[in-house]
LOFITI-646503 format. One line per field, with one value per residue (C-alpha): residue number from 1; x, y, z; residue in three letters. Coordinates in nm, 4 decimals, m for minus. Each point is the difference from the previous one (the first is absolute). Example, Ala and Ser with C-alpha at 12.3 -4.5 7.8 and 13.67 -1.06 7.14 Angstrom:
<recs>
seq: (1, 2) .
c1: (1.2300, 0.1370) .
c2: (m0.4500, 0.3440) .
c3: (0.7800, m0.0660) .
type: (ALA, SER) .
</recs>
This chain:
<recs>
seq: (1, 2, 3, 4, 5, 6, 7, 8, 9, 10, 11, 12, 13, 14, 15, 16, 17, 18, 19, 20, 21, 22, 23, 24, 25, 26, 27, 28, 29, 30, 31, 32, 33, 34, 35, 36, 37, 38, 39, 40, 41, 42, 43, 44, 45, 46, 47, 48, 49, 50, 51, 52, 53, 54, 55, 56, 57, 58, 59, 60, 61, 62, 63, 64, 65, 66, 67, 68, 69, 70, 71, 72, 73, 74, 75, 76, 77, 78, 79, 80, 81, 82, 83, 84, 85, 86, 87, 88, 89, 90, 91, 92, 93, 94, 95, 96, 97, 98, 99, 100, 101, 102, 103, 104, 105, 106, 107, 108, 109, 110, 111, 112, 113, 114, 115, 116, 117, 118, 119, 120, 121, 122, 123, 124, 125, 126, 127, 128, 129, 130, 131, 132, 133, 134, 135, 136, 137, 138, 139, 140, 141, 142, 143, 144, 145, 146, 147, 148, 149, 150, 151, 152, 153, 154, 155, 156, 157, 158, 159, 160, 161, 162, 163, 164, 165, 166, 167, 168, 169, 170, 171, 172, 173, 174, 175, 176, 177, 178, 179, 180, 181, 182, 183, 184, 185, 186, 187, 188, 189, 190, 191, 192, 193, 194, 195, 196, 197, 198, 199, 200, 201, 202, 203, 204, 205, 206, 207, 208, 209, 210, 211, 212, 213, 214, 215, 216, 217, 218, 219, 220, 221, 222, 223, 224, 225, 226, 227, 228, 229, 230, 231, 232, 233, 234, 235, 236, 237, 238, 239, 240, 241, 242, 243, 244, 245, 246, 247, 248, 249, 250, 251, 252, 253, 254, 255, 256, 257, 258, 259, 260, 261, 262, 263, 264, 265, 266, 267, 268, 269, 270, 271, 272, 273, 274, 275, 276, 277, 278, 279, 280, 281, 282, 283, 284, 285, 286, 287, 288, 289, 290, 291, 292, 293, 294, 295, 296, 297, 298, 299, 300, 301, 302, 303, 304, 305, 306, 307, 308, 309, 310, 311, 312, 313, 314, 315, 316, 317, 318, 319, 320, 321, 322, 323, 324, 325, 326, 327, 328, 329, 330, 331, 332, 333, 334, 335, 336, 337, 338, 339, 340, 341, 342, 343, 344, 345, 346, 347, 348, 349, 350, 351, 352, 353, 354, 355, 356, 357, 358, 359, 360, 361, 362, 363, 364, 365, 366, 367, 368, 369, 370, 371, 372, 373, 374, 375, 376, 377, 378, 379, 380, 381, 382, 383, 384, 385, 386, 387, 388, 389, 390, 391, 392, 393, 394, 395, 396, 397, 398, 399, 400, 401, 402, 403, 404, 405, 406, 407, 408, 409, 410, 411, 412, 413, 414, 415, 416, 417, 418, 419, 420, 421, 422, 423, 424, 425, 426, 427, 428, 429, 430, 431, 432, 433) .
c1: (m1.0515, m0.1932, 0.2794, 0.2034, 0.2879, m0.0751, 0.1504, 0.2740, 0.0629, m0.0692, 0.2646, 0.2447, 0.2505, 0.1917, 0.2121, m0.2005, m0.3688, 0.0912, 0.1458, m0.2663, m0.2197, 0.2050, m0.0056, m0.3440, m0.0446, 0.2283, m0.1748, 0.0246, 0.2588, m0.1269, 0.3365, 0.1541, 0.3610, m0.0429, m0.1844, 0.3053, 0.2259, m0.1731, m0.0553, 0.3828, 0.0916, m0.2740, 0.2114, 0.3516, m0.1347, m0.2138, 0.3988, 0.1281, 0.0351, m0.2536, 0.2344, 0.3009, m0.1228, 0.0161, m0.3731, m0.0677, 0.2384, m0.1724, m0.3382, 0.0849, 0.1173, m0.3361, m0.1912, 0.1095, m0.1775, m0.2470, m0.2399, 0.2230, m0.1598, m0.1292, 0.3195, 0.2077, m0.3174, 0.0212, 0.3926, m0.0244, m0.2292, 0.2421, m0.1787, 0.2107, m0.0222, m0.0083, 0.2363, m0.2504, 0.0317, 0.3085, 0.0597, m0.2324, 0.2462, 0.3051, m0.1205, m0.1049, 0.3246, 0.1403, m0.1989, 0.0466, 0.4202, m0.0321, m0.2325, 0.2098, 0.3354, m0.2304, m0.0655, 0.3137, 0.1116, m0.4078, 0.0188, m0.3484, 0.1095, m0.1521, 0.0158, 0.1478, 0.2429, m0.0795, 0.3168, m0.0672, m0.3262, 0.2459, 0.2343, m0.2203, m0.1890, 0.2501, 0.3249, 0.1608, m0.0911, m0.0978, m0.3018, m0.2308, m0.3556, m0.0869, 0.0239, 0.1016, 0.1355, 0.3799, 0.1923, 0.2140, m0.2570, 0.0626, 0.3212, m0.2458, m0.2844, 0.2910, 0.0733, m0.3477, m0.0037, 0.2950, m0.1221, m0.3545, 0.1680, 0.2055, m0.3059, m0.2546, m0.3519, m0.1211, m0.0802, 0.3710, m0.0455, m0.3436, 0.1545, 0.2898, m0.2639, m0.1766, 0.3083, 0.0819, m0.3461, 0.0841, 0.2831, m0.1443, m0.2512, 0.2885, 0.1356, m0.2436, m0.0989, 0.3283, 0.0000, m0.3354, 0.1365, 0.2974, m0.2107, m0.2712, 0.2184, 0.0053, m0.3451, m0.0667, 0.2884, m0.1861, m0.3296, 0.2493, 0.1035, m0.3534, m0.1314, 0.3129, m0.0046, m0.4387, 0.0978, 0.2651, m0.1924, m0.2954, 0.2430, 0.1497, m0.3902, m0.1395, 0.3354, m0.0720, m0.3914, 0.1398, 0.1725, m0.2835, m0.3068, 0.1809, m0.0474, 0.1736, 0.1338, m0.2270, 0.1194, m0.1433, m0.1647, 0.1273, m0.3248, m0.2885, m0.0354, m0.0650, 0.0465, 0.0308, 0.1382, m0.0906, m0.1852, m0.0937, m0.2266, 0.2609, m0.2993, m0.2299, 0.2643, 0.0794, m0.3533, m0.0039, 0.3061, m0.1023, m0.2930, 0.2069, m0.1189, 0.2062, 0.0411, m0.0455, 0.2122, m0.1132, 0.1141, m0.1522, 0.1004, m0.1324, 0.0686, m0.1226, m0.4008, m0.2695, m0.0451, m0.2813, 0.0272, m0.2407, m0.0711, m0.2155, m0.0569, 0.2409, 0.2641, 0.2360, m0.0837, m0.0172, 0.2924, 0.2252, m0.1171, 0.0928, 0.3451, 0.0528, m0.0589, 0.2103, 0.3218, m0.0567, 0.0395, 0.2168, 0.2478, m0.0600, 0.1024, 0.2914, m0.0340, m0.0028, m0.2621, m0.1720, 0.0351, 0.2026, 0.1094, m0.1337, m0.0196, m0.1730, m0.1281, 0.0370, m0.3168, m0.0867, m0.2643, m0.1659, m0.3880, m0.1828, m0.3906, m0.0477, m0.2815, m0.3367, 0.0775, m0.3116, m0.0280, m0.2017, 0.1203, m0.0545, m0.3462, 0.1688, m0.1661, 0.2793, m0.1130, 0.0703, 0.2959, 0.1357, m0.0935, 0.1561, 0.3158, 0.0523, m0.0931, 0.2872, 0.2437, m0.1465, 0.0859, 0.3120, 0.1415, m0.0958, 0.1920, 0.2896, 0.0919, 0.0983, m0.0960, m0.1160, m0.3762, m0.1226, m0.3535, m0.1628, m0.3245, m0.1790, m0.3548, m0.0182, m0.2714, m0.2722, m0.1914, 0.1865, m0.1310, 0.1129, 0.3288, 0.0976, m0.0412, 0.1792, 0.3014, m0.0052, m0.0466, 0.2805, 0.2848, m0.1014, 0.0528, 0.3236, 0.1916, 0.1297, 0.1043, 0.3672, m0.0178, m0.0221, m0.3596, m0.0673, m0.3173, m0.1873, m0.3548, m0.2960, m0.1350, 0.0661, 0.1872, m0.0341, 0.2672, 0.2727, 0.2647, 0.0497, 0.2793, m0.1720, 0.1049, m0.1785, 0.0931, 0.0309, m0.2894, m0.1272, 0.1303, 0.0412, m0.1576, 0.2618, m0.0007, 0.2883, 0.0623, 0.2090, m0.0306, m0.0063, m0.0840, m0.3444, m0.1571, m0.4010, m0.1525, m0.1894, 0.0018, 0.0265, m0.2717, 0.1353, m0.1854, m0.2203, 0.3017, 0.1820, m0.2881, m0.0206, 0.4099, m0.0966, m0.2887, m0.3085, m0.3749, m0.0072, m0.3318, 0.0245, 0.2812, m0.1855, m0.3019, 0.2531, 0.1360, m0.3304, m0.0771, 0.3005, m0.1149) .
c2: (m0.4973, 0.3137, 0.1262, 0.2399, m0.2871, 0.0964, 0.3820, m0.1732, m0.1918, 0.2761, 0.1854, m0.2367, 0.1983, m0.3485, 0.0687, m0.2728, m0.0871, m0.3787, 0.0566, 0.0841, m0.2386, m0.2856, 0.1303, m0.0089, m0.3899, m0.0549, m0.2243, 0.2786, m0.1898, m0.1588, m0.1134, 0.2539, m0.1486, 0.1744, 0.3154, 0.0848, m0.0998, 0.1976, 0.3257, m0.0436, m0.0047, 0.2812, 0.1534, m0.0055, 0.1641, 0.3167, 0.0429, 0.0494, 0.3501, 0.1026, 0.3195, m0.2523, m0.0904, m0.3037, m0.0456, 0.2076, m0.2279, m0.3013, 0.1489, 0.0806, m0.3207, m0.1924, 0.1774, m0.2422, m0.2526, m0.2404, m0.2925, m0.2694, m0.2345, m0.2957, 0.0862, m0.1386, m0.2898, m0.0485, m0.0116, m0.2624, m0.2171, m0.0679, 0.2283, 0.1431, 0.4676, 0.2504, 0.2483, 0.2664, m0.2528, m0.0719, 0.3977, 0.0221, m0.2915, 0.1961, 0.3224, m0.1620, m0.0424, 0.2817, 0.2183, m0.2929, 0.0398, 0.3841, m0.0148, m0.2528, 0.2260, 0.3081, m0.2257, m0.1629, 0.1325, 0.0126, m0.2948, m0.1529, m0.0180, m0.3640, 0.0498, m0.2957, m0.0127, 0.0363, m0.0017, m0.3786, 0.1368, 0.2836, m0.2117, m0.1971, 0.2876, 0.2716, m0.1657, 0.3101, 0.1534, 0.3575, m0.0549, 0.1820, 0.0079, m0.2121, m0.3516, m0.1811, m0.3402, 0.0880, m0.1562, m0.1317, m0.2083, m0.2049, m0.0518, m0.1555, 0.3116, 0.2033, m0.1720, m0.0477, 0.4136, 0.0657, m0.1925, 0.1657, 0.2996, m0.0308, m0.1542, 0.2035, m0.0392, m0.3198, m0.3389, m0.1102, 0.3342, m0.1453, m0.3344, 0.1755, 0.2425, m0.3080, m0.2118, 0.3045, m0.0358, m0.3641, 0.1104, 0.2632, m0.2304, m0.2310, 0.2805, 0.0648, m0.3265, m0.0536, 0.3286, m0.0492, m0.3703, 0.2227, 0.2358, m0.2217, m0.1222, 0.3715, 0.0329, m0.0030, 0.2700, 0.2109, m0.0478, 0.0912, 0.3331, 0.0973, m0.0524, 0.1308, 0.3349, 0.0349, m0.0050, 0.2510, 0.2310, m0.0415, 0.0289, 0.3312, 0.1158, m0.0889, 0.1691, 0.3372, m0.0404, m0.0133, 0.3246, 0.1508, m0.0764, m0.0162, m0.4003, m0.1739, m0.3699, m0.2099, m0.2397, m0.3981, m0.0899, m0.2670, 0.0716, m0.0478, 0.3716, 0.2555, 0.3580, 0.3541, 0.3227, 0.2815, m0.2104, 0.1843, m0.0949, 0.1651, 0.0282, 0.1837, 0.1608, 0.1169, 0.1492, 0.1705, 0.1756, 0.1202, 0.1342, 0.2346, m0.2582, m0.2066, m0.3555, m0.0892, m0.3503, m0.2395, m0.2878, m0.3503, m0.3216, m0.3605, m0.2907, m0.3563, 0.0769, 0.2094, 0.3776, 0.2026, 0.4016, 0.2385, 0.3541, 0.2692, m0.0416, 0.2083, m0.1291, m0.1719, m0.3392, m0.1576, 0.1694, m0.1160, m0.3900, 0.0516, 0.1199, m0.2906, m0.2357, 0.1940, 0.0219, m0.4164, m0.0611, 0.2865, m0.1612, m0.3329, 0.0823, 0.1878, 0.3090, 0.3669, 0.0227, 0.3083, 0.0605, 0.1356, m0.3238, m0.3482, m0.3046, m0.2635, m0.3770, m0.2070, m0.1249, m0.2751, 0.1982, 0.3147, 0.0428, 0.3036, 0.0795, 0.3507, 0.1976, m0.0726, m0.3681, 0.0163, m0.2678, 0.0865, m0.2640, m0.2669, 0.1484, 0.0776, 0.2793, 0.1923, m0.1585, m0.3763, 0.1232, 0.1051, m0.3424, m0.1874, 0.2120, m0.0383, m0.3786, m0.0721, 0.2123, m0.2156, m0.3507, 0.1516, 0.0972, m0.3656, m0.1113, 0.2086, 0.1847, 0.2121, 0.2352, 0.3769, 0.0486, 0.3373, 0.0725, 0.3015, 0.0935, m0.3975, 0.0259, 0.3355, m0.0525, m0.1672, 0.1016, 0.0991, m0.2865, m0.2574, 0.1806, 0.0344, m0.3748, m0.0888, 0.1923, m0.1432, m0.3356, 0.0662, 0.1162, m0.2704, m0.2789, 0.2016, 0.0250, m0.2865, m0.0291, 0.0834, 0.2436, 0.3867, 0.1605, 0.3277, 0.1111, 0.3869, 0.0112, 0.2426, m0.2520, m0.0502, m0.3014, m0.1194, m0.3149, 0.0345, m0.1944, 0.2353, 0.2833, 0.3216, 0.3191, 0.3694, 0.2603, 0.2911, 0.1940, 0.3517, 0.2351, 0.3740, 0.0209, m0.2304, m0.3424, m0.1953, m0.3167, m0.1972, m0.3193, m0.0545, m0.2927, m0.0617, m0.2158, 0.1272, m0.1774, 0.2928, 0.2131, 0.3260, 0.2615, 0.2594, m0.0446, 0.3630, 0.2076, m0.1125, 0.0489, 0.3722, 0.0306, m0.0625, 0.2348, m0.2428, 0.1524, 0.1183, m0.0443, m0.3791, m0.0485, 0.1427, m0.2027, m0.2623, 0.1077, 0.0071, m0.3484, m0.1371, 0.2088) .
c3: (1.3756, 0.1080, 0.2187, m0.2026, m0.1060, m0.3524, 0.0731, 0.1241, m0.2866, m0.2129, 0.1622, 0.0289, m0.3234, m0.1089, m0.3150, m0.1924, m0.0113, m0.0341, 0.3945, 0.1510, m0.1749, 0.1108, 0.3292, 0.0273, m0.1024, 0.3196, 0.2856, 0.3528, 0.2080, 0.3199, 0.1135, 0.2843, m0.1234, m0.3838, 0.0872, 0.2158, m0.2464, m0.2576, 0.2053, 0.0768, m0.3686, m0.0683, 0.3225, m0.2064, m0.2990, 0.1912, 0.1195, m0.3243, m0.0593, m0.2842, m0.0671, m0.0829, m0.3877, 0.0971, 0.0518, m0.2750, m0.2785, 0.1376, m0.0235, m0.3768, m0.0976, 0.2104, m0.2696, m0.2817, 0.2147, m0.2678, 0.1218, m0.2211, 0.2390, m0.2733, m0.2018, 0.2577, 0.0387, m0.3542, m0.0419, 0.3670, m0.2047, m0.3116, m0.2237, m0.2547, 0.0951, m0.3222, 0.0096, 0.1708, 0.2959, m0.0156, m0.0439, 0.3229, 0.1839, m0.0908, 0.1321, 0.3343, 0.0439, m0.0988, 0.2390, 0.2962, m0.0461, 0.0005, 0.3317, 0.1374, m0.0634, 0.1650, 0.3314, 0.0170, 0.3742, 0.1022, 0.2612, m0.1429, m0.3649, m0.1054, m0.3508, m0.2287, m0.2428, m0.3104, m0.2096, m0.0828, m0.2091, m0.1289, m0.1074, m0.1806, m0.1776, m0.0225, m0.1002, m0.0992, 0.3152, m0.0944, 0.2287, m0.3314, 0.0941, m0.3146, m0.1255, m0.3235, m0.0816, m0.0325, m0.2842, 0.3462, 0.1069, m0.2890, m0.2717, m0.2100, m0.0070, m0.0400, m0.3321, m0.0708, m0.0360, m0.1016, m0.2970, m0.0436, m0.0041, m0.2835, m0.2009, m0.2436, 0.0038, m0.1327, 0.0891, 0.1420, 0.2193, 0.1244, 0.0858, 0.1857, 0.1831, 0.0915, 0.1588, 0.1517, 0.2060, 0.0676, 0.1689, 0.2043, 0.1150, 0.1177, 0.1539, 0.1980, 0.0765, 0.1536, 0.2214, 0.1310, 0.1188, 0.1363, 0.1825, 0.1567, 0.2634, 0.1257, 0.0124, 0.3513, 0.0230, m0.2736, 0.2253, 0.3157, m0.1465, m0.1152, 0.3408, 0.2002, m0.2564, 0.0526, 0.3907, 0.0253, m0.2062, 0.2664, 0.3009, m0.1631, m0.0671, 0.3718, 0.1667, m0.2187, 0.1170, 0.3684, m0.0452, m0.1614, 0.2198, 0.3512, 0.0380, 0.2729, 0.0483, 0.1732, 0.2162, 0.0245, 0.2937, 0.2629, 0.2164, m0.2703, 0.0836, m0.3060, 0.1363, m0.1956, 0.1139, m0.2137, m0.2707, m0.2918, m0.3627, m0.2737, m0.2565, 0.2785, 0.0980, m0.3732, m0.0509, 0.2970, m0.0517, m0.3580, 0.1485, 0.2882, 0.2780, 0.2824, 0.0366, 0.3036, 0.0645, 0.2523, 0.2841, m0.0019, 0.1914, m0.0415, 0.0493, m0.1344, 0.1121, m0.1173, 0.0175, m0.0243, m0.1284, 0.1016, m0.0827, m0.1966, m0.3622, m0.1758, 0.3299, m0.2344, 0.1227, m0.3169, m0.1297, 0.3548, m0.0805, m0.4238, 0.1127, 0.2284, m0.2708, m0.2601, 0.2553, 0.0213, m0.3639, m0.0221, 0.2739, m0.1766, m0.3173, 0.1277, 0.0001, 0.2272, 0.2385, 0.0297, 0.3573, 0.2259, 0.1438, m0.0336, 0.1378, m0.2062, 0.0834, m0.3069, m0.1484, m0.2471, m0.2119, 0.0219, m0.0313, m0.0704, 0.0564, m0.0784, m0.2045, m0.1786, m0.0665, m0.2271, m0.2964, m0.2690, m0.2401, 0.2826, 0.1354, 0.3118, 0.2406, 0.1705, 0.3194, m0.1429, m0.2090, 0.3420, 0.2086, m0.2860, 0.0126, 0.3359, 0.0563, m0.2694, 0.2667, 0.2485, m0.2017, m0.1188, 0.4010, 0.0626, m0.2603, m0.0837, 0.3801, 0.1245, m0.2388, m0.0139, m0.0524, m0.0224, 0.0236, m0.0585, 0.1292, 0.0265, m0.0130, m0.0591, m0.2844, 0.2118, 0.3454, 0.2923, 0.2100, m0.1766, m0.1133, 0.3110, 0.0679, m0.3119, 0.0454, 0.4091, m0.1444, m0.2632, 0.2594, 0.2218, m0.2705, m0.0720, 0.2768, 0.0721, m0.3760, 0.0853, m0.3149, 0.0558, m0.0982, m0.0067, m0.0414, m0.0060, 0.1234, 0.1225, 0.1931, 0.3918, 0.0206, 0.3875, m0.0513, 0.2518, m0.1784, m0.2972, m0.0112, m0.0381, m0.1629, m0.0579, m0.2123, 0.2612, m0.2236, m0.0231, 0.2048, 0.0392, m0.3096, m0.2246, m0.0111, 0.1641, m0.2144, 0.2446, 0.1670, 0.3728, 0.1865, 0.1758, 0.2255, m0.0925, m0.2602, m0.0220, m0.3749, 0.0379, m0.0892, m0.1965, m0.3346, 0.0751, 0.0888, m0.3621, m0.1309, 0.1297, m0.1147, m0.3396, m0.0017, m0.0588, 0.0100, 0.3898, 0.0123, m0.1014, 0.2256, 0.2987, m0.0195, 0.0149, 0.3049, 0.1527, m0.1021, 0.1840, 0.3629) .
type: (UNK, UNK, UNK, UNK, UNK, UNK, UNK, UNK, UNK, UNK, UNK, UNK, UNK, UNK, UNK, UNK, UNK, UNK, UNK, UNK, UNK, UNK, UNK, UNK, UNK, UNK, UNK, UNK, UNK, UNK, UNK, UNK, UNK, UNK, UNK, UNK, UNK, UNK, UNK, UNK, UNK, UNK, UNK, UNK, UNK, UNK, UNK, UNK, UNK, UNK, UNK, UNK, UNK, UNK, UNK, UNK, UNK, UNK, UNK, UNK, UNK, UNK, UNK, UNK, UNK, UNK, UNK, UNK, UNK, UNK, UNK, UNK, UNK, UNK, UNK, UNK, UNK, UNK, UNK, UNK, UNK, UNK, UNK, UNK, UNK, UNK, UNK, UNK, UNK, UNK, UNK, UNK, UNK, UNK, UNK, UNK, UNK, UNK, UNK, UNK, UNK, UNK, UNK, UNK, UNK, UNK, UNK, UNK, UNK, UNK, UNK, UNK, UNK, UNK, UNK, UNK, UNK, UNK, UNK, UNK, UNK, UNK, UNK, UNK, UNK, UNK, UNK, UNK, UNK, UNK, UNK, UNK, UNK, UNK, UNK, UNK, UNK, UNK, UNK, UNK, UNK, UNK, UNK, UNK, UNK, UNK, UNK, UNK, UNK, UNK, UNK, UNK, UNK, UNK, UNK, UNK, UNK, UNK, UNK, UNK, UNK, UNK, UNK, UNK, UNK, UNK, UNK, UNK, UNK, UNK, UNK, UNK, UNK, UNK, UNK, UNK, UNK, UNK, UNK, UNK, UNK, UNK, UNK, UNK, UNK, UNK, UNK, UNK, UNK, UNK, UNK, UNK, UNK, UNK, UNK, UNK, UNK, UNK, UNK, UNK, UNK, UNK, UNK, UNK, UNK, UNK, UNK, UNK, UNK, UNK, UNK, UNK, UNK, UNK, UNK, UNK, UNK, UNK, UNK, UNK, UNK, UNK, UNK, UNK, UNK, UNK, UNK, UNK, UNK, UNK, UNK, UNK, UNK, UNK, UNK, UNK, UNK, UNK, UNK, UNK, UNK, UNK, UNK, UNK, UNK, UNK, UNK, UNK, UNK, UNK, UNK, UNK, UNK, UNK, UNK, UNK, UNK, UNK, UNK, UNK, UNK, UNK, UNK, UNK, UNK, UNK, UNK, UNK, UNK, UNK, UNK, UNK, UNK, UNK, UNK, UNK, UNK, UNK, UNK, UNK, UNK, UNK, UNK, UNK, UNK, UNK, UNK, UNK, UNK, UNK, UNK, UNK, UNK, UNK, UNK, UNK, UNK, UNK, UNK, UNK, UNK, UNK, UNK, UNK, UNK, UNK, UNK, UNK, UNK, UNK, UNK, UNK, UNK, UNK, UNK, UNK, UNK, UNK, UNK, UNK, UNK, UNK, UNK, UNK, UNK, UNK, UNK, UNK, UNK, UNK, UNK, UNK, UNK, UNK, UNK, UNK, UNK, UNK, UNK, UNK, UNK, UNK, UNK, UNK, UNK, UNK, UNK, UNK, UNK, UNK, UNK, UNK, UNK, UNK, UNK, UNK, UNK, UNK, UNK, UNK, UNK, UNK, UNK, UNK, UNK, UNK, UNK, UNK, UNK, UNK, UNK, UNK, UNK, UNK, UNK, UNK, UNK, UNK, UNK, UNK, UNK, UNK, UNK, UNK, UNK, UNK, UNK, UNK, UNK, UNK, UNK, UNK, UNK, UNK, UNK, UNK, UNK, UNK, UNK, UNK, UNK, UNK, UNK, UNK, UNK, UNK, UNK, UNK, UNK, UNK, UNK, UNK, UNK, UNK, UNK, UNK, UNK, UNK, UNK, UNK, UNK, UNK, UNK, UNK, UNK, UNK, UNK, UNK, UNK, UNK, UNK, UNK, UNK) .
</recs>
């Protein structure tokens, strides 16, 4: 999505990359119930003190994390492992008993024993980061080699070296049947291990960009205090510039944002749909404070939705983007549709009636839609915001609450700011008197 989640990801530091991929085929939760559980377990480890070591030892061992995800399948389904999967089963383990010891007073420990696998694969319980098939799996493979070794080369040495391989195949036959049973424990610590590393990960990204807990609506409301876009925010900071954060409130209706090109409409809107997969995937919000209304999906409209490959204009590119928001809030609500600009590629006259018509068949919708435009939108039943604009000779990217559907004129005076051919500018000016 075209809202900056991607720099979240991206700077989400998990000790393994198999964490964060499994994060990301995670469904966003939709149930108020489990994102408060989550955000309370998130909660317990931002606690932990990441001077203690314990963090760090944890962090360590997380990066031994593999995707062994079809070798526990595989060994679930009867089939018979190598011994590079049963090397990889053995090491899940491992690194699941030493995390476990790590967390054992942390109140949301979940992990599973795994000492039943252990037993199984490392009977003389040196916990070695390797595998073989022990003579003390079997008296009889133990004979079976004492034997070869004592034999020269030659055709009884090649019929030892082959029962020998019988055996092992045995053996292994019989410790996959062994292990199956604990598959769905394997699959348990694989998935418990992937989540603590992301819960360590989005607790050290709290920290580091200045997120706050949000906090789940009981009024359908979504309000921000201080709500900031970390990847704006980022580049504006490399380049010796301010952020400036800002305050939205909404509830389950549709908004319109006004303001100057260059007013940080677009970018408000893009950071209200990052903070609602952000909060629905559990983790900081970047905000000072926030509220936020659960939704079932979250719809984005934003940019040149020009289709070459389908033949699409940017104008029907757009329409079709935004009657699928349209099908999918009659569907699917309440959800958050965000809307950038509708109409913007065609006349005034009729954009203006298409974005009218569009919060009209919206608002009753029960989803939240937030939409920028240029256009004066004269429809009473819509929440309206402005960005306060140019003034003094800066301009003042925050949001403030209007009742004029009026847009404001201020395209000549940025203009001037960002010295643009006077002359060009002027005749302009006189144009509009």
């Amino acid at each position: 999505m075209p809202c900056g989640i991607r720099y979240m990801f991206d700077t989400l530091d998990t000790s393994s990359t198999f964490s964060k991929r499994f994060m990301s085929e995670k469904r966003i939760m939709t149930d108020a119930v489990e994102i408060e559980a989550y955000y309370r377990i998130l909660g317990a480890y931002l606690a932990l003190d990441p001077a203690s070591g314990v963090l760090h030892d944890v962090s360590v061992k997380l990066s031994g994390i593999r995707d062994i995800r079809n070798t526990i399948s595989r060994l679930a389904s009867g089939t018979v492992l190598d011994d590079v999967e049963l090397f990889e089963i053995k090491s899940l383990a491992i690194l699941n008993e030493e995390v476990r010891l790590l967390l054992k007073d942390f109140p949301y420990n979940s992990l599973p024993s795994s000492e039943t696998v252990l037993a199984i694969l490392d009977p003389s319980g040196n916990r070695a980061l390797s595998f073989y098939i022990y003579d003390s799996y079997s008296e009889e493979l133990r004979a079976a080699r004492k034997r070869l070794s004592s034999l020269d080369e030659g055709e009884e040495h090649d019929r030892a070296f082959a029962e020998v391989l019988l055996i092992e195949d045995s053996v292994r036959k019989n410790l996959c049947k062994s292990l199956s049973v604990n598959s769905d424990v394997l699959s348990k610590s694989l998935h418990e291990l992937a989540d603590i590393d992301v819960f360590i990960a989005k607790a050290r990204q709290i920290r580091t960009l200045g997120l706050c807990f949000p906090r789940v609506s009981d009024r359908c409301m979504t309000v921000y205090k201080g709500m900031f876009n970390p990847k704006v925010r980022s580049v504006l900071v490399e380049k010796g510039k301010v952020y400036v954060p800002v305050d939205v409130k909404f509830g389950r209706e549709t908004v319109s944002v006004i303001g100057a090109n260059m007013g940080g409409k677009t970018v408000a809107i893009k950071t209200v749909a990052l903070n609602q997969i952000l909060f629905q995937y559990g983790f900081g919000i970047p905000a000072f404070e926030a509220e936020v209304d659960i939704k079932n999906d979250i719809l984005l409209s934003i940019g040149d939705e020009q289709n070459d490959s389908d033949g699409l204009s940017s104008f029907a590119a757009e329409m079709k983007s935004i009657d699928l928001i349209i099908k999918k809030t009659d569907k699917y609500g309440p959800v958050l549709a965000v809307i950038d600009e509708p109409a913007r590629t065609t006349n005034p006259v009729e954009g203006t009636a298409l974005v009218e018509a569009l919060v009209t068949r919206l608002r009753d919708s029960g989803s939240s839609v937030l939409l920028t435009t240029h256009y004066n939108i004269k429809n009473d039943r819509c929440r309206r915001y402005r960005v306060k604009g140019y003034r003094d000779g800066r301009m003042d990217y925050r949001l403030e609450e209007s009742t004029s559907s009026d847009v404001p004129m201020e395209a000549l005076d940025i203009a001037k700011s960002l010295s643009i051919d006077t002359e060009w500018i002027n005749i302009a000016g006189l144009l509009l008197n």
